[in-house]
Structures are given as structure tokens and as C-alpha cells.
C-alpha positions as CSV (number, residue, x, y, z in Angstrom):
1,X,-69.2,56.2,22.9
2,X,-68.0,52.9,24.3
3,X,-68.2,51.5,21.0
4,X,-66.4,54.0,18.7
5,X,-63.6,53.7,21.2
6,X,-63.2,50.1,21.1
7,X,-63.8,50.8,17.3
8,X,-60.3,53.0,17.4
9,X,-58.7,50.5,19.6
10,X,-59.5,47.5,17.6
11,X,-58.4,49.1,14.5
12,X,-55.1,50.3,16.0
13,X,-54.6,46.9,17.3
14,X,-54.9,45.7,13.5
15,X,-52.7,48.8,12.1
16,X,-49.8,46.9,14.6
17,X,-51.1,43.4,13.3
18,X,-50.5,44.4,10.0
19,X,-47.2,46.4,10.4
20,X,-45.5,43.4,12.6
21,X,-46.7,41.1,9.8
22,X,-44.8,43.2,7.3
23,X,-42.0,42.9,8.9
24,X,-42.1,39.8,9.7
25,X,-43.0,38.9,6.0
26,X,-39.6,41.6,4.9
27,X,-37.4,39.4,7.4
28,X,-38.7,36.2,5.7
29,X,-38.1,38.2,2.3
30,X,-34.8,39.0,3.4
31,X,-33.5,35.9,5.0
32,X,-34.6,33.9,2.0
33,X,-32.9,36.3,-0.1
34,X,-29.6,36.0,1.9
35,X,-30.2,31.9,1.8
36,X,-29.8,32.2,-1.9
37,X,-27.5,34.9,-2.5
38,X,-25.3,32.4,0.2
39,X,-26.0,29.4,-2.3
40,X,-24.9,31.2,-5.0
41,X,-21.8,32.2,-3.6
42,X,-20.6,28.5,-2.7
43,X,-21.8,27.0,-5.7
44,X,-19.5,30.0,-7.4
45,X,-17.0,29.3,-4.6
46,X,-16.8,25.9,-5.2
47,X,-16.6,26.2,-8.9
48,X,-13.7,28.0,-8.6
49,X,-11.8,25.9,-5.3
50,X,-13.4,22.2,-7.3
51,X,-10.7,21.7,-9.4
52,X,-7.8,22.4,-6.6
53,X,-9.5,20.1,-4.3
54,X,-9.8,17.7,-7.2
55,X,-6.3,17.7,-7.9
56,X,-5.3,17.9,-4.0
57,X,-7.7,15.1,-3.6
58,X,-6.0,13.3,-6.3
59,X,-2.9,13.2,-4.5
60,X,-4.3,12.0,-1.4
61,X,-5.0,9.2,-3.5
62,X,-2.1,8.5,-5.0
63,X,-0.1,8.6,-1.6
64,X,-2.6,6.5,-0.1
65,X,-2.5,3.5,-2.6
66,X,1.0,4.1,-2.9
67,X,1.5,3.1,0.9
68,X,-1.4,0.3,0.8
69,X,0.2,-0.9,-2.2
70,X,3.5,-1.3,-0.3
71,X,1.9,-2.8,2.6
72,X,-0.2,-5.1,0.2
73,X,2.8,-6.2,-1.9
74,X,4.9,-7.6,0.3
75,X,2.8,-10.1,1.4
76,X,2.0,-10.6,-2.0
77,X,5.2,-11.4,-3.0
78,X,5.7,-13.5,0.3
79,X,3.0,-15.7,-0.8
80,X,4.0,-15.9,-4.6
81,X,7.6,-17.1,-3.8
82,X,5.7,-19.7,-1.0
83,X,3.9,-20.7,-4.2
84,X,6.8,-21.4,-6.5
85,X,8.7,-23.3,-3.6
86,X,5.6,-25.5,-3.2
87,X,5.2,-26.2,-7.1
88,X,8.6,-26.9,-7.2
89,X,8.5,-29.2,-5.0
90,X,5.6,-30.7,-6.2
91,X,7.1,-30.8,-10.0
92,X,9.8,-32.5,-8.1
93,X,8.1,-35.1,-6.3
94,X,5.6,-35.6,-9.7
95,X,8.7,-36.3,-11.5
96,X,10.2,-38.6,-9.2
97,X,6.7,-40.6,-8.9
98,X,6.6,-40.8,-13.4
99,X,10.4,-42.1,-13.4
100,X,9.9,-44.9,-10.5
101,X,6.9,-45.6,-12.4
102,X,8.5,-45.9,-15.7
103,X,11.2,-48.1,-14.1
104,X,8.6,-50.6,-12.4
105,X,6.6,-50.9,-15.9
106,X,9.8,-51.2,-17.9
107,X,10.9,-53.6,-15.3
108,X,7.4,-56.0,-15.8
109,X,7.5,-55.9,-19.3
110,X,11.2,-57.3,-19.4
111,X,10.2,-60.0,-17.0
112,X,6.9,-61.2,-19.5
113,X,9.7,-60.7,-22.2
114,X,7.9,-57.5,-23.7
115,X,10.0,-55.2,-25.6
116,X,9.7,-51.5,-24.3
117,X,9.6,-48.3,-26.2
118,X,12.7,-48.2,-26.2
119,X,13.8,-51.6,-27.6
120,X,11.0,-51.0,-30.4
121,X,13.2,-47.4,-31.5
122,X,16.3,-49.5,-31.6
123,X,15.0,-51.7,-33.8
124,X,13.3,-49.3,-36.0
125,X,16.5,-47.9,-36.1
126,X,18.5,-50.8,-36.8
127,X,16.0,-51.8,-39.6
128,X,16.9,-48.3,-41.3
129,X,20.4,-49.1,-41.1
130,X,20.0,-52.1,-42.4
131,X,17.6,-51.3,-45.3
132,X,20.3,-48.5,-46.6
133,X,22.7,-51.2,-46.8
134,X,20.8,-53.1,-48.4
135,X,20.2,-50.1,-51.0
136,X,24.0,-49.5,-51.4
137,X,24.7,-53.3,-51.9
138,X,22.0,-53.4,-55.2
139,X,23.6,-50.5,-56.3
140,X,26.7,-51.8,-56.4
141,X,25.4,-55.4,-57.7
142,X,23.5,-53.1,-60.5
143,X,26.7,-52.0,-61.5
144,X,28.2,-55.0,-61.4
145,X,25.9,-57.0,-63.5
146,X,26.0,-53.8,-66.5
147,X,29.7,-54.1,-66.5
């Protein structure tokens, strides 16, 4: 008699087993249910809010470069007009450097009697002159000598 009753006992202790594991597996059911009915509603949510926070997002953006773009800028323009100052000095100076040089060569080339660039366009130009003369006189000789 021992036996069926541990028989009825055992079996009702599995009946519970089995009922508690239902439920337990329902929850599960349930809660993974929720999980994606939840997903679903912030992928829709988000679908719907992305393109406001996009734009809002947007103009974060824009307000932040605008002030990094001011505070970048100035400095920027600081160092641009250092720049200029400093070429212009240089371009100064440079030029200053070519026209003593200039001077010293034209200078030594004078002293060894060595015409400079100068002297050589005068000539040229003088031998121009000249040469059209020269055309105008044998004209006028041509003209003489047919008469």
C-alpha cells in the first residue's frame, strides 16, 4: 500500500512539475512576445520621429560649425594678414637686394669698360635712327639723280 501511495504522490509531484513548467514556458512565450511587439513599436516609432531628429540634428550642426567656424576664422584671418605683412616685407627686402645688386654689377662692368644692357639698347636704338635716315637720304638722292 506504501507503494501505490508514493505512486499518487510522485505523480502529483509531476502533475505540479509539469503545470509550473507551462507557465513558466507561457511567461517565456509571453515576455518574448512583448520583447518584439516593443521592437516593433520603436522601430515604427522611430520611423516616424527619424526624420524630425534628422532635421533637428541638422541644425545642431549647423549652429555648431557656425560658432567653431567663428572661433576658427579669426585666427585664420590673424595669421593670413601675418602672412601678407611678412611677404611684403620680404618682396621688399628681395627687391632692395636685386637693385643694390644691379647697381654693383653695372658699377664693375663700367670700371672694365663693359657696356651694360642698357648702353647696348641705346645703341640699338640709335642704329635704328640712324639707318632710317639713311633710308630717307637715298630716297631723296633717288630722286635727285631721276630729275
Amino acid at each position: 500500500m506504501g507503494d501505490k501511495m508514493g505512486d499518487k504522490k510522485s505523480s502529483g509531484t509531476d502533475n505540479q512539475v509539469g503545470q509550473l513548467a507551462e507557465q513558466m514556458a507561457d511567461r517565456v512565450k509571453e515576455s518574448a512576445n512583448q520583447i518584439w511587439l516593443a521592437g516593433l513599436g520603436a522601430y515604427s516609432k522611430a520611423e516616424e520621429e527619424g526624420s524630425k531628429l534628422f532635421d533637428a540634428l541638422v541644425q545642431d550642426g549647423e549652429k555648431l560649425e557656425a560658432r567653431t567656424r567663428a572661433i576658427v576664422d579669426k585666427p585664420l584671418t590673424v595669421a593670413k594678414e601675418k602672412v601678407e605683412t611678412v611677404r611684403a616685407r620680404a618682396t621688399g627686402s628681395w627687391e632692395k637686394v636685386e637693385k643694390a645688386f644691379d647697381i654693383r654689377v653695372s658699377k664693375a662692368l663700367h670700371r672694365l669698360n663693359i657696356p651694360t644692357r642698357a648702353d647696348v639698347d641705346l645703341l640699338t636704338q640709335r642704329i635704328s635712327e640712324l639707318e632710317a635716315q639713311l633710308e630717307q637720304i637715298e630716297k631723296a638722292a633717288a630722286k635727285a639723280v631721276k630729275k
